[in-house]
N, CA and C atoms of all chains as a GROMACS GRO file, in nm:
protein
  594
    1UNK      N    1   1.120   4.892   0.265
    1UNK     CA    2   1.187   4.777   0.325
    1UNK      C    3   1.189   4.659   0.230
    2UNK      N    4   1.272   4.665   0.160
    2UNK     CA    5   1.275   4.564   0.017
    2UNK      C    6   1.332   4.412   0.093
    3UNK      N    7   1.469   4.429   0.152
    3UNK     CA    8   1.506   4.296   0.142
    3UNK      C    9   1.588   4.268   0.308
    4UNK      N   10   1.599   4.176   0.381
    4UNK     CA   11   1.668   4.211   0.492
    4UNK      C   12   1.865   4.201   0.423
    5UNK      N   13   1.899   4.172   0.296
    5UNK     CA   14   2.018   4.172   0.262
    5UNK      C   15   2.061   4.301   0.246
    6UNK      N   16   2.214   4.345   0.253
    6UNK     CA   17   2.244   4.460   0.235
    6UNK      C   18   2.296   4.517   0.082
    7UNK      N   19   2.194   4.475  -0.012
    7UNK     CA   20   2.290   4.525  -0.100
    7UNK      C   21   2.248   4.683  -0.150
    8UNK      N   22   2.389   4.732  -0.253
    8UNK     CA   23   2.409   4.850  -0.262
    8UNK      C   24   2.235   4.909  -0.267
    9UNK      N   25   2.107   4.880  -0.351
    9UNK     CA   26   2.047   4.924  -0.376
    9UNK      C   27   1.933   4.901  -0.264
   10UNK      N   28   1.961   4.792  -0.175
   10UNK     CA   29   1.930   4.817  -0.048
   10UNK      C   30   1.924   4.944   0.055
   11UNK      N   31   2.055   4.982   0.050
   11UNK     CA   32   2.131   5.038   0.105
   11UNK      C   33   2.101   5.219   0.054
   12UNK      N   34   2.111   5.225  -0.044
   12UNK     CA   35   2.063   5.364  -0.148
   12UNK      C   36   1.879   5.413  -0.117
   13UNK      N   37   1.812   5.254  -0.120
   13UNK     CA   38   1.660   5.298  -0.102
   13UNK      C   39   1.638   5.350   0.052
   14UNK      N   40   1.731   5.269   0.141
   14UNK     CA   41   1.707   5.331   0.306
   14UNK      C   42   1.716   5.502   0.302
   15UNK      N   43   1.845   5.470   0.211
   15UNK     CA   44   1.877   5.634   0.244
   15UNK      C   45   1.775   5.730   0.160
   16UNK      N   46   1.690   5.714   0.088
   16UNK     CA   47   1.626   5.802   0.003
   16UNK      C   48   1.486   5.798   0.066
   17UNK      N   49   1.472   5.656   0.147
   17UNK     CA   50   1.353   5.694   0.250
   17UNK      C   51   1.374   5.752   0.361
   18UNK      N   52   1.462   5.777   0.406
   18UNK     CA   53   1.512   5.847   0.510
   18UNK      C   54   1.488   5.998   0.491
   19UNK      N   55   1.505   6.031   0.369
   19UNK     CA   56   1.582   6.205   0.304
   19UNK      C   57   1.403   6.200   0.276
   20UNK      N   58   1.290   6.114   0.305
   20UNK     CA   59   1.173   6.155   0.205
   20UNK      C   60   1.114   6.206   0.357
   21UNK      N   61   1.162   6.084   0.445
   21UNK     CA   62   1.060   6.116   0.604
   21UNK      C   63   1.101   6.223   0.632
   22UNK      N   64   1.225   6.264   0.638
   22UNK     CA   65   1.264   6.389   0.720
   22UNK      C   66   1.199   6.489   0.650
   23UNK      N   67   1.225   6.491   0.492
   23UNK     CA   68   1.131   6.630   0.442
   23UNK      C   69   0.995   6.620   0.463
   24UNK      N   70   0.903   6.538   0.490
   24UNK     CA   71   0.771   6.479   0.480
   24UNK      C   72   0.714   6.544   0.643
   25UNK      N   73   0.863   6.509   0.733
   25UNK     CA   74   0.815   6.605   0.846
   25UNK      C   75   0.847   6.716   0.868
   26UNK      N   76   0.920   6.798   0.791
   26UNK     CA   77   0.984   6.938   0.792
   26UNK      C   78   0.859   7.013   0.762
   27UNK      N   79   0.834   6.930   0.583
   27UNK     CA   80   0.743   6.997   0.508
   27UNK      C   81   0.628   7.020   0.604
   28UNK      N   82   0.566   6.941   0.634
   28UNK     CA   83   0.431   6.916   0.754
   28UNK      C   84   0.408   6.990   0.874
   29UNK      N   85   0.517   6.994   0.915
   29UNK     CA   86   0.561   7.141   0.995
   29UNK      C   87   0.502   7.260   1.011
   30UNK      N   88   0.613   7.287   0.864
   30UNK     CA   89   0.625   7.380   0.813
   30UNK      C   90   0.500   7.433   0.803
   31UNK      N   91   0.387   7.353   0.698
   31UNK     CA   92   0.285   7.357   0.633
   31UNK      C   93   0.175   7.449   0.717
   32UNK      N   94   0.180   7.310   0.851
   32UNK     CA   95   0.092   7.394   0.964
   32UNK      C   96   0.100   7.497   1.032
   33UNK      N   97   0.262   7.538   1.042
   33UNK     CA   98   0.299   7.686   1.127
   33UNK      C   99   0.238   7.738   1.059
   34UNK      N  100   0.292   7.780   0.939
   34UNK     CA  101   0.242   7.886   0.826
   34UNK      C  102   0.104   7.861   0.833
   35UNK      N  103   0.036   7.778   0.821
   35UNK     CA  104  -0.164   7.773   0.796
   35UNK      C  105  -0.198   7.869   0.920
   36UNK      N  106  -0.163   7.805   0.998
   36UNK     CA  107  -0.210   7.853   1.174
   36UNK      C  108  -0.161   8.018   1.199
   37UNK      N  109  -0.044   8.013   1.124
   37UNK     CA  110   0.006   8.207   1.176
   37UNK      C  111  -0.024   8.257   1.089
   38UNK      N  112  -0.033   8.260   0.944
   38UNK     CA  113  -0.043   8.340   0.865
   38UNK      C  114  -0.160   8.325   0.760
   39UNK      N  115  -0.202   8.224   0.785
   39UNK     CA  116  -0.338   8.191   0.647
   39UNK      C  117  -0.344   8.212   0.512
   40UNK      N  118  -0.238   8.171   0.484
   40UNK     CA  119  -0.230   8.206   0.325
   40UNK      C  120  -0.344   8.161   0.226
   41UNK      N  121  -0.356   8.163   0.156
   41UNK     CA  122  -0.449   8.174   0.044
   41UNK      C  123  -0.374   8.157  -0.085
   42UNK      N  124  -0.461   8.123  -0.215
   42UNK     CA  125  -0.392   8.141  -0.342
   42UNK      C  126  -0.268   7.990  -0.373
   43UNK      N  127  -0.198   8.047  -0.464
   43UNK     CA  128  -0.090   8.030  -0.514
   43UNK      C  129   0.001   7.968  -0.373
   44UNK      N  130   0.034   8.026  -0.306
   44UNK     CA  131   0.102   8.000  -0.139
   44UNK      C  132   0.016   7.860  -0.074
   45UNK      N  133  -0.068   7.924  -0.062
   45UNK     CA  134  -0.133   7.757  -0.033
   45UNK      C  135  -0.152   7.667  -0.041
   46UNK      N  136  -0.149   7.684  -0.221
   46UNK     CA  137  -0.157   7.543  -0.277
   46UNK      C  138  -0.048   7.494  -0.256
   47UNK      N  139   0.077   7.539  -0.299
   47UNK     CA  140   0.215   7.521  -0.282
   47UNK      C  141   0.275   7.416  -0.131
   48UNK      N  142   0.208   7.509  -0.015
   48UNK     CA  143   0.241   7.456   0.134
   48UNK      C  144   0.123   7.345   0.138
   49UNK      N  145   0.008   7.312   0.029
   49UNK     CA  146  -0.044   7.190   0.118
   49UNK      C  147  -0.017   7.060   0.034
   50UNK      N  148   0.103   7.158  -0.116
   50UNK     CA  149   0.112   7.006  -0.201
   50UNK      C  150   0.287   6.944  -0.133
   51UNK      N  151   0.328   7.037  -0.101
   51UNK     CA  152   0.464   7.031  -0.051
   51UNK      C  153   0.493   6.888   0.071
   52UNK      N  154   0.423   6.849   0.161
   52UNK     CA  155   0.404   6.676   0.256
   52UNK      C  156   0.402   6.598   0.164
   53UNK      N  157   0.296   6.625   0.105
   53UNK     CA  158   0.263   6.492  -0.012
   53UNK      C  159   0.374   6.486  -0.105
   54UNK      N  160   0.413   6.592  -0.204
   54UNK     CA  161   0.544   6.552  -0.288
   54UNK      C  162   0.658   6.454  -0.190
   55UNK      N  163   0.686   6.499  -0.064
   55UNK     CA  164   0.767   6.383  -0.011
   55UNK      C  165   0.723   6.258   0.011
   56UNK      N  166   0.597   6.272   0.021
   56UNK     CA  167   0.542   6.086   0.020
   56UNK      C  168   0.540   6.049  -0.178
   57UNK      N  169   0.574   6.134  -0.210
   57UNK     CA  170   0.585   6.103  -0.415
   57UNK      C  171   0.690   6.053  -0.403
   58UNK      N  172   0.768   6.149  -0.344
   58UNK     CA  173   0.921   6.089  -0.339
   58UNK      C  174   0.965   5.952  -0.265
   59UNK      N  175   0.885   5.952  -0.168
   59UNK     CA  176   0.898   5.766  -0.111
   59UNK      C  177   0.851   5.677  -0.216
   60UNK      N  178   0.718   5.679  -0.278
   60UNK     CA  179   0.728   5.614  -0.387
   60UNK      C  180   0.776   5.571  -0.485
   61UNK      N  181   0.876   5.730  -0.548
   61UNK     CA  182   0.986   5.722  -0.629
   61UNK      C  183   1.059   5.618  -0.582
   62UNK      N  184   1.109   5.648  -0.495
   62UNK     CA  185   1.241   5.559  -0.400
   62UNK      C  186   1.223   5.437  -0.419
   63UNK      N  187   1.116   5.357  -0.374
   63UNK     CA  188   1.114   5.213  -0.449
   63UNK      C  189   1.090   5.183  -0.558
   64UNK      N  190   1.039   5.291  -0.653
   64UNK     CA  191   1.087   5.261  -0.765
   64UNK      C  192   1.194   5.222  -0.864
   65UNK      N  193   1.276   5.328  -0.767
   65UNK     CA  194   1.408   5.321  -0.820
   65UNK      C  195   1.479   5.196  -0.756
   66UNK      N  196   1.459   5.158  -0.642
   66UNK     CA  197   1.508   5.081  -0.563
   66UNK      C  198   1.475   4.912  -0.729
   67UNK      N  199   1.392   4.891  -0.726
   67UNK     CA  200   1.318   4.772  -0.808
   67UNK      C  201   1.420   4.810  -0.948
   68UNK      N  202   1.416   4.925  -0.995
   68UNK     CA  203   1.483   4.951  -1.133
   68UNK      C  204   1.682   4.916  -1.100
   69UNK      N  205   1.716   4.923  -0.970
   69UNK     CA  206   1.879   4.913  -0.936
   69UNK      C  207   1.907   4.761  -0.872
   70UNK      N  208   1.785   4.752  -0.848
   70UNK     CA  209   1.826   4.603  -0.738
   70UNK      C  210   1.888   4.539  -0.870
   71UNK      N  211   1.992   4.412  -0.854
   71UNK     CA  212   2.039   4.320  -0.984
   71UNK      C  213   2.004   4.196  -0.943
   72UNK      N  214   1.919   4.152  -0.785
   72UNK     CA  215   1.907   4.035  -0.732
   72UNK      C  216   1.753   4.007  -0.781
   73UNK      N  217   1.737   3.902  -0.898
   73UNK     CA  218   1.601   3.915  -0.953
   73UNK      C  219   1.485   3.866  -0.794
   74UNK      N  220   1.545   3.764  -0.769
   74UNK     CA  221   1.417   3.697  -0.649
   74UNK      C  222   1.398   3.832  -0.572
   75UNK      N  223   1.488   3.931  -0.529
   75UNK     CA  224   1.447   4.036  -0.477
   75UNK      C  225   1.362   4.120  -0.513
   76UNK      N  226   1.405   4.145  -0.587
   76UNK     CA  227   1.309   4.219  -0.706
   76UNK      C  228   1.198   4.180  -0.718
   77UNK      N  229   1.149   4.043  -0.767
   77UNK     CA  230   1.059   3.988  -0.719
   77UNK      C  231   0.969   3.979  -0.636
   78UNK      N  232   1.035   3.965  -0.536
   78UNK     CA  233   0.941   3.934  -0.416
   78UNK      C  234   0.857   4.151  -0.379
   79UNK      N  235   0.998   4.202  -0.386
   79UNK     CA  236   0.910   4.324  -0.409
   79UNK      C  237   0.812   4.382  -0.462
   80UNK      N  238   0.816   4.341  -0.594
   80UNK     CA  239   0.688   4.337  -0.673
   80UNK      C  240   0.569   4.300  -0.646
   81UNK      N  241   0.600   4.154  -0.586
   81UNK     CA  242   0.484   4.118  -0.516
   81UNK      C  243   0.421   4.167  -0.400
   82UNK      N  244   0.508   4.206  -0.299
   82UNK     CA  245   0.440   4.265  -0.217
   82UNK      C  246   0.390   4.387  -0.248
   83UNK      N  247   0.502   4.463  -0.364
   83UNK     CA  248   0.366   4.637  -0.416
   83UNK      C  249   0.236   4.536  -0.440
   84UNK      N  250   0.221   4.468  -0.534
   84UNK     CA  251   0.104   4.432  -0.599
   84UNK      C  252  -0.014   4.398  -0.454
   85UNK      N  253   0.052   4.315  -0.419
   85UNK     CA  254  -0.064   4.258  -0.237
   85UNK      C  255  -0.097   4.427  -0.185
   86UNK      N  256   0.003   4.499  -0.218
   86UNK     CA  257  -0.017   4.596  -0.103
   86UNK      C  258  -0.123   4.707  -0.254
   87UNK      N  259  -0.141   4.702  -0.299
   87UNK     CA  260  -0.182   4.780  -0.402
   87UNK      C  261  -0.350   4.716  -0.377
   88UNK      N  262  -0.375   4.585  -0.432
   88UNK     CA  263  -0.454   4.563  -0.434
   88UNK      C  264  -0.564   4.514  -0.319
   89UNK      N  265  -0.465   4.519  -0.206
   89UNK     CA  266  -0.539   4.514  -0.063
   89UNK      C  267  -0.570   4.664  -0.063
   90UNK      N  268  -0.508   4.744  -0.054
   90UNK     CA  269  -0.559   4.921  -0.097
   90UNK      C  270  -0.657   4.976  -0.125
   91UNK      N  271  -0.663   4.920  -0.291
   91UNK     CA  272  -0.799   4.930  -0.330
   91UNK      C  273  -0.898   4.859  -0.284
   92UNK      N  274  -0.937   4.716  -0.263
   92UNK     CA  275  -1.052   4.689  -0.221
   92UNK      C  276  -1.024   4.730  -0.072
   93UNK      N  277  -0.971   4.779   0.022
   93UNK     CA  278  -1.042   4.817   0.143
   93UNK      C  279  -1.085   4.970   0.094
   94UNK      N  280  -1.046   5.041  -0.001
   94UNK     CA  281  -1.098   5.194   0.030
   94UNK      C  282  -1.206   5.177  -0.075
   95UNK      N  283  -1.241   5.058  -0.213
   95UNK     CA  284  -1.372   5.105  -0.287
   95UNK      C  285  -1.483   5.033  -0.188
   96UNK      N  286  -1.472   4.894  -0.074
   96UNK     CA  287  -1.593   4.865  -0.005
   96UNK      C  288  -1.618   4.976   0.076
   97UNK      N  289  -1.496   5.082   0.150
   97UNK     CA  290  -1.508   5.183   0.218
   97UNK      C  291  -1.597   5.287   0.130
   98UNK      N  292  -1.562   5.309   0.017
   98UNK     CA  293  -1.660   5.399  -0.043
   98UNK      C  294  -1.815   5.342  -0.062
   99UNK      N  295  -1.815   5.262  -0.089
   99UNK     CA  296  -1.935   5.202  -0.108
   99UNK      C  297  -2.030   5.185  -0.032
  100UNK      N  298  -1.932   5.173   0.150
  100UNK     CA  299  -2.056   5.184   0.215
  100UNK      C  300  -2.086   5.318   0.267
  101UNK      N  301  -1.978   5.405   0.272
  101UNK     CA  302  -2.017   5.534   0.283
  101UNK      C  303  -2.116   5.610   0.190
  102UNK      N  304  -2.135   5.534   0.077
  102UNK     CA  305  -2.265   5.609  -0.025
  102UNK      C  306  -2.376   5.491   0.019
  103UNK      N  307  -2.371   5.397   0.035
  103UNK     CA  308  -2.485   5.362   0.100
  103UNK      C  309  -2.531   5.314   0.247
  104UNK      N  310  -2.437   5.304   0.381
  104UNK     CA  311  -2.451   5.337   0.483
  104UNK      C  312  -2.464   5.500   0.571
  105UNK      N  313  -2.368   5.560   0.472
  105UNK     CA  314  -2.295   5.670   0.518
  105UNK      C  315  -2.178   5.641   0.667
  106UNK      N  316  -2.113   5.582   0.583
  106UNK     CA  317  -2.015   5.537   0.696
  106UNK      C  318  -1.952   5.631   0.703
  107UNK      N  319  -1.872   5.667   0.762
  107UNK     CA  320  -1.758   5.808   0.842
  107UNK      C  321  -1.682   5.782   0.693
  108UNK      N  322  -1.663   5.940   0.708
  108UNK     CA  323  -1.576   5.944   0.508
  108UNK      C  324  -1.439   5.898   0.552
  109UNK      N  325  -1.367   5.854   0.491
  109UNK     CA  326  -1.221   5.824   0.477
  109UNK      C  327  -1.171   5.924   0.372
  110UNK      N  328  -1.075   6.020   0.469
  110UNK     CA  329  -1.004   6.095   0.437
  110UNK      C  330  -0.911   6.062   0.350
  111UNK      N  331  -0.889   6.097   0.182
  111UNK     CA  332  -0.760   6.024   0.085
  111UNK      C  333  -0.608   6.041   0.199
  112UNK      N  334  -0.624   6.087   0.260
  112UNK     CA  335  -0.454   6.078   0.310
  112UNK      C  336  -0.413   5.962   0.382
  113UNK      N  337  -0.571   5.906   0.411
  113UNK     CA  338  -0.536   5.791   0.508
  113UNK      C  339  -0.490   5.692   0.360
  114UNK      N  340  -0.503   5.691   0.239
  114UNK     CA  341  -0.517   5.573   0.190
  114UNK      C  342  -0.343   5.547   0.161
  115UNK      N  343  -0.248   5.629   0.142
  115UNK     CA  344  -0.109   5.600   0.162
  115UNK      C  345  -0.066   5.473   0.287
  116UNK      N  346  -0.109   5.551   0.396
  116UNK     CA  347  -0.095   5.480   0.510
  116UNK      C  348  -0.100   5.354   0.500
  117UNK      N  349  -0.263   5.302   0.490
  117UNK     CA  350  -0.300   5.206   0.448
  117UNK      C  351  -0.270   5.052   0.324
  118UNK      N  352  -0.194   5.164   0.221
  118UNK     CA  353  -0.115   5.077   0.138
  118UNK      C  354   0.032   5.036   0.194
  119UNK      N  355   0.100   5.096   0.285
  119UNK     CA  356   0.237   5.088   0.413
  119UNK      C  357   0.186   4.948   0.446
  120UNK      N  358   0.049   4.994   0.542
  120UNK     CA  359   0.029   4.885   0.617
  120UNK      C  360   0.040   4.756   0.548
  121UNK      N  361  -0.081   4.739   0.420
  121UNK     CA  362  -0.071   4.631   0.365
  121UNK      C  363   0.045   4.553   0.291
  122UNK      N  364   0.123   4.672   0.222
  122UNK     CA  365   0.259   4.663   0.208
  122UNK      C  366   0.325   4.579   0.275
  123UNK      N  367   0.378   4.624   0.418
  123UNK     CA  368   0.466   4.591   0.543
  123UNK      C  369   0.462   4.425   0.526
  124UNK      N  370   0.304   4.435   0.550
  124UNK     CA  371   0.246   4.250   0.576
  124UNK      C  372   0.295   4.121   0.496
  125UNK      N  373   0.279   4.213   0.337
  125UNK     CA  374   0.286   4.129   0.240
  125UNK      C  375   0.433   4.085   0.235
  126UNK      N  376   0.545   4.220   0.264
  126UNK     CA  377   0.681   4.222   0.256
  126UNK      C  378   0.702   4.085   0.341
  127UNK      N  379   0.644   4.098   0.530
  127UNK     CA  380   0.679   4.056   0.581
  127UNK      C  381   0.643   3.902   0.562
  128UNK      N  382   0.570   3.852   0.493
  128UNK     CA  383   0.526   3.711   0.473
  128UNK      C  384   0.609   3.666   0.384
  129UNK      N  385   0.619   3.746   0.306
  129UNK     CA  386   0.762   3.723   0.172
  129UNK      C  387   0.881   3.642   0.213
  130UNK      N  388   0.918   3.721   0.342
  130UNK     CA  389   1.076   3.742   0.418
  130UNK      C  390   1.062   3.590   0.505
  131UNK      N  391   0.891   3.549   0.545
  131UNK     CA  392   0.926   3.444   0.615
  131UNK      C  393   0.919   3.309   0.547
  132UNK      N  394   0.843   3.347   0.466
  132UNK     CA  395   0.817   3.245   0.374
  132UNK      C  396   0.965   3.181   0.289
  133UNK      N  397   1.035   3.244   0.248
  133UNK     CA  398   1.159   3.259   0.180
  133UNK      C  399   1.274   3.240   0.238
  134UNK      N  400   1.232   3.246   0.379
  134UNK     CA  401   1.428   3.246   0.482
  134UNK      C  402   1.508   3.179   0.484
  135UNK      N  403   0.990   2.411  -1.050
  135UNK     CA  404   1.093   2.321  -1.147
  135UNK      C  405   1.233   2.227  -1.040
  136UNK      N  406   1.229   2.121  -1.100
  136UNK     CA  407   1.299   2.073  -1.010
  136UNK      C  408   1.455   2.102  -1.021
  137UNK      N  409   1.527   2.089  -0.959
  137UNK     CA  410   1.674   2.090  -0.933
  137UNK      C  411   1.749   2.038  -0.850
  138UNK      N  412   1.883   2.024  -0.909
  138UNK     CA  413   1.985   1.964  -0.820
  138UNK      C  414   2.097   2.085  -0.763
  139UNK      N  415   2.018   2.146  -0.747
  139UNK     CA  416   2.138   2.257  -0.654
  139UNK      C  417   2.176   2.195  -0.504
  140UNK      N  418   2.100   2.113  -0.468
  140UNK     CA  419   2.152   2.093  -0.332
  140UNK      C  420   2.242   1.991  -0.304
  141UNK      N  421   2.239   1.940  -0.387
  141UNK     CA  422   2.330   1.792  -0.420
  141UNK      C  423   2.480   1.869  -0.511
  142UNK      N  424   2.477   1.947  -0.568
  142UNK     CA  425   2.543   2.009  -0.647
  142UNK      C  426   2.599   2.106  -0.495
  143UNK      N  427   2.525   2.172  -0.445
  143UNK     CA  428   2.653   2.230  -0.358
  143UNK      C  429   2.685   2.128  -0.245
  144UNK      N  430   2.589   2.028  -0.194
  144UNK     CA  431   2.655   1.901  -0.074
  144UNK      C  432   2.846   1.870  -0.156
  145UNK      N  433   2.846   1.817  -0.277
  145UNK     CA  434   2.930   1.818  -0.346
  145UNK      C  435   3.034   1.902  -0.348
  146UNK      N  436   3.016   2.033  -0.336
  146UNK     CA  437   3.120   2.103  -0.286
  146UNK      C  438   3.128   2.147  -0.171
  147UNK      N  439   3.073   2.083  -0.087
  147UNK     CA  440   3.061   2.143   0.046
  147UNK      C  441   3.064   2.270   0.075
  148UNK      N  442   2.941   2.305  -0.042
  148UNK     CA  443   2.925   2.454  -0.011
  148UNK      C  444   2.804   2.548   0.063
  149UNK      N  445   2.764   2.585   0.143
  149UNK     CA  446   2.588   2.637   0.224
  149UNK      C  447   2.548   2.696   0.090
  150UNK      N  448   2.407   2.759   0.156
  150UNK     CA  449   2.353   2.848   0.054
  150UNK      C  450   2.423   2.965   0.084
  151UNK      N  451   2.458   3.016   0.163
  151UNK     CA  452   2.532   3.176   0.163
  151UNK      C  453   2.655   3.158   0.071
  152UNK      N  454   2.717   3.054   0.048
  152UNK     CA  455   2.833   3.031   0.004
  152UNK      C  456   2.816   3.060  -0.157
  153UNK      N  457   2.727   2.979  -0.190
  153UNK     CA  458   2.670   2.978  -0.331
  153UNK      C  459   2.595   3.136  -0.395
  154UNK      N  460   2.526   3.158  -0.308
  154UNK     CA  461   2.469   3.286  -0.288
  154UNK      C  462   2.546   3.408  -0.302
  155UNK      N  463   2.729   3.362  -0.223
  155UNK     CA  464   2.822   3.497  -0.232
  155UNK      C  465   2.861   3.500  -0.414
  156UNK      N  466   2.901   3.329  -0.452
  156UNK     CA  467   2.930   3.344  -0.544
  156UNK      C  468   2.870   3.376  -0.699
  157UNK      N  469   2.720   3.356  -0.672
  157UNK     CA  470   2.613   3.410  -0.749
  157UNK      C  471   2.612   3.596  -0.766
  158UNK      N  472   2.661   3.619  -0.623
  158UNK     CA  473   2.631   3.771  -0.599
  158UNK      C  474   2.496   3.781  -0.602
  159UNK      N  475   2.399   3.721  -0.518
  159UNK     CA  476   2.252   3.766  -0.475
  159UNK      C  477   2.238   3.703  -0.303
  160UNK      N  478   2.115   3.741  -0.279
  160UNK     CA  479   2.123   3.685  -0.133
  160UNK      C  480   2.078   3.538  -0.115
  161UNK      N  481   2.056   3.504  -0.016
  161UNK     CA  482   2.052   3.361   0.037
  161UNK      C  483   1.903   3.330  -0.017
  162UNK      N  484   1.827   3.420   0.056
  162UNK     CA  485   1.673   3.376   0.040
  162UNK      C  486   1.668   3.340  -0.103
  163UNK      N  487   1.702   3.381  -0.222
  163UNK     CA  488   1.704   3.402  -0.326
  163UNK      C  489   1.780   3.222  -0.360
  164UNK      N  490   1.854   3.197  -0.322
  164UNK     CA  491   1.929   3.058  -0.404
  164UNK      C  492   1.794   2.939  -0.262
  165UNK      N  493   1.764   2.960  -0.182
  165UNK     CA  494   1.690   2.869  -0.103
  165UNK      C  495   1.572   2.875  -0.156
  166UNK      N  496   1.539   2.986  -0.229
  166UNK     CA  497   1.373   3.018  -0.352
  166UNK      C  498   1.420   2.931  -0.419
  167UNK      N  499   1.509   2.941  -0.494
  167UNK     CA  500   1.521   2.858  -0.643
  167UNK      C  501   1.561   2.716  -0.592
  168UNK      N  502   1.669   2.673  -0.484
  168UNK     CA  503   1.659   2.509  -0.456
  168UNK      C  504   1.523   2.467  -0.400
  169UNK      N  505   1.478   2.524  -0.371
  169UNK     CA  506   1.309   2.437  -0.276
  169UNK      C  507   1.220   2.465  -0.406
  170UNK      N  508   1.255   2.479  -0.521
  170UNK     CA  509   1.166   2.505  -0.663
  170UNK      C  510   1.060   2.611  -0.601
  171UNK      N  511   1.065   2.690  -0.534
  171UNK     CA  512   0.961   2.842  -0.529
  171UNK      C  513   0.988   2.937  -0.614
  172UNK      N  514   1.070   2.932  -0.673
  172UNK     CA  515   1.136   3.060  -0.786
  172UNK      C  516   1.205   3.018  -0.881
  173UNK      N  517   1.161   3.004  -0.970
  173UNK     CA  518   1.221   3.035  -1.127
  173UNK      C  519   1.334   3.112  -1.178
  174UNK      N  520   1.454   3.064  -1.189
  174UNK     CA  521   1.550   3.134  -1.218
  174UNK      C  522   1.551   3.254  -1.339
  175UNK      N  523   1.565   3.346  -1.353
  175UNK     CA  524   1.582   3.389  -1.556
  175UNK      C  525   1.658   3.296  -1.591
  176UNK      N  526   1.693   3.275  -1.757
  176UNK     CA  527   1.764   3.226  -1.832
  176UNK      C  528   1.954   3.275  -1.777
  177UNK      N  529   1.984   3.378  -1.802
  177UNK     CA  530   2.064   3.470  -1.710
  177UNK      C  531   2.130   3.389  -1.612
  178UNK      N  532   2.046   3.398  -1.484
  178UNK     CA  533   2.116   3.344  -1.344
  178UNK      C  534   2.132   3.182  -1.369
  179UNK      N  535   2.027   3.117  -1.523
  179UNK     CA  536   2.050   2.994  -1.488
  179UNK      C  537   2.195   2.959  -1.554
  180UNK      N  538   2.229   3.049  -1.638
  180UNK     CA  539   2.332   2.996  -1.779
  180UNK      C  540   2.463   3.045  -1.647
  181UNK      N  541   2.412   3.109  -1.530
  181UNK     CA  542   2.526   3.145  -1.432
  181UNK      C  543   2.564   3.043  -1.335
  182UNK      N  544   2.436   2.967  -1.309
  182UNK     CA  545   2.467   2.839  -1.207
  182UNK      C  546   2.541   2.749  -1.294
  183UNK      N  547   2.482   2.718  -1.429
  183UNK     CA  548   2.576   2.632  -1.472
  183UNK      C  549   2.710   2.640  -1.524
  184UNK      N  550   2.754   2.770  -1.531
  184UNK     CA  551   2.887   2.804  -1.572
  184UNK      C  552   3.008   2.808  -1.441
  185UNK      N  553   2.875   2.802  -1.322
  185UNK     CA  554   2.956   2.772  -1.192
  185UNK      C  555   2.996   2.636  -1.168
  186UNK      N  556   2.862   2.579  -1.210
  186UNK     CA  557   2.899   2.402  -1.164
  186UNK      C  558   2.970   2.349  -1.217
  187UNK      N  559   2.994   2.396  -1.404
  187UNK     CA  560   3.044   2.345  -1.487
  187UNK      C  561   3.016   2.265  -1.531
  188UNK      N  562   2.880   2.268  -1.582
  188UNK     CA  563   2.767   2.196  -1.652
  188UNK      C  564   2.676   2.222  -1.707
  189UNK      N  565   2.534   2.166  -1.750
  189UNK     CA  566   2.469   2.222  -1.867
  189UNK      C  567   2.361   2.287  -1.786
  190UNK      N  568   2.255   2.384  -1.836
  190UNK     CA  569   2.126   2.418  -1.755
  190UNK      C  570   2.080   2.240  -1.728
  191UNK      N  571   2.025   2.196  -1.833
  191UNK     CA  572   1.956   2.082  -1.794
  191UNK      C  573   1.980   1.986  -1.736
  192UNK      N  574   2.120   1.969  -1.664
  192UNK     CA  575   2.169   1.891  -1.580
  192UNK      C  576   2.158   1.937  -1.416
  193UNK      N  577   2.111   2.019  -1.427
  193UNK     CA  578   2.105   2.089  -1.281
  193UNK      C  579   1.891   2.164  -1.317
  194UNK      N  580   1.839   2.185  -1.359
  194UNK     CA  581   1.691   2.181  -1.377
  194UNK      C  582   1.629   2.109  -1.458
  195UNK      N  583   1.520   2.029  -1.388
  195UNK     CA  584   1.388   1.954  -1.516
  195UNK      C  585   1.268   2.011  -1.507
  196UNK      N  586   1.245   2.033  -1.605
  196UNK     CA  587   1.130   2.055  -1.587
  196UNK      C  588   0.976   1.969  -1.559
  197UNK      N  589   0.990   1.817  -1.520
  197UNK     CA  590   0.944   1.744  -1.554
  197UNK      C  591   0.882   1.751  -1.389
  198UNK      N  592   0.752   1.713  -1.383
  198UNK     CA  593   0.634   1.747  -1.231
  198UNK      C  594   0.720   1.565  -1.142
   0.00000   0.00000   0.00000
């Protein structure tokens, strides 16, 4: 969610996050029928449990590319900034999370949650951007 | 950095969307750079002034 304007590269990143969720839930699906009916092992497995995640690679891609096409610098901008807020809110909530899990033993945090978590912080930063700027 | 974009479009009785269409970027983006929150590139600035028909430094100072 780069900018509320519509431009072309606006417009290109929706659609390439769109094409990432739908495979992200096909793949995921998919992943679990197959675990649950058939139990693969090996080579097959690795394949069906890297296959969700390559579509969350591919959302990443997507704003990448989105930042490399945009031509509106303040846009661009402000995107940046919010990866960076959302990057670095990321890391310090998952290294104090590690930290107290090696010395509280707090409940482990599963790496899949930490995508999520950079969305979230993401979203925030975007959205303060958008109000700050209107 | 300071500027006279707003006096510069009152003058043509132009909004920020107006200025903004003719920049080709969005609004938030020319209301960043008139309220001095954003720094133009060299680029968009040598573009405002080729719009106004005037120099960069007649339309930004850098002076606090």
């Amino acid at each position: 969610m780069p900018c509320k304007s519509n431009s072309p590269a606006v417009r290109r990143y929706f659609f390439r996050f769109a094409v990432s969720m739908v495979l992200y839930a096909v793949f995921l699906v998919l992943a679990v029928w197959i675990f649950v009916h058939f139990r693969p092992t090996g080579p097959v497995a690795w394949l069906l449990a890297i296959l969700p995640a390559l579509a969350i690679v591919g959302q990443i891609a997507a704003f990448g590319m989105y930042l490399a096409e945009e031509k509106d610098e303040f846009q661009r901008h402000s995107g940046v900034l919010a990866l960076l807020w959302g990057i670095g809110a990321t890391l310090s909530v998952t290294v104090v999370w590690g930290s107290l899990e090696n010395f509280v033993h707090l409940r482990h945090l599963d790496l899949t949650w930490v995508y999520p978590i950079f969305c979230i912080f993401f979203g925030i930063a975007h959205a303060l951007n958008q109000a700050r700027y209107r | 950095m300071k500027n006279r974009l707003r006096v510069l479009r009152a003058e043509r009785d132009w909004s920020q969307a107006d200025l903004a269409q003719r920049l080709e970027v969005s609004r938030q983006s020319v209301n960043a750079i008139e309220t001095g929150k954003f720094d133009p590139s060299l680029p968009l600035a040598f573009k405002l002034a080729r719009l106004f028909e005037t120099t960069i430094e007649a339309i930004f100072s850098d002076e606090n």
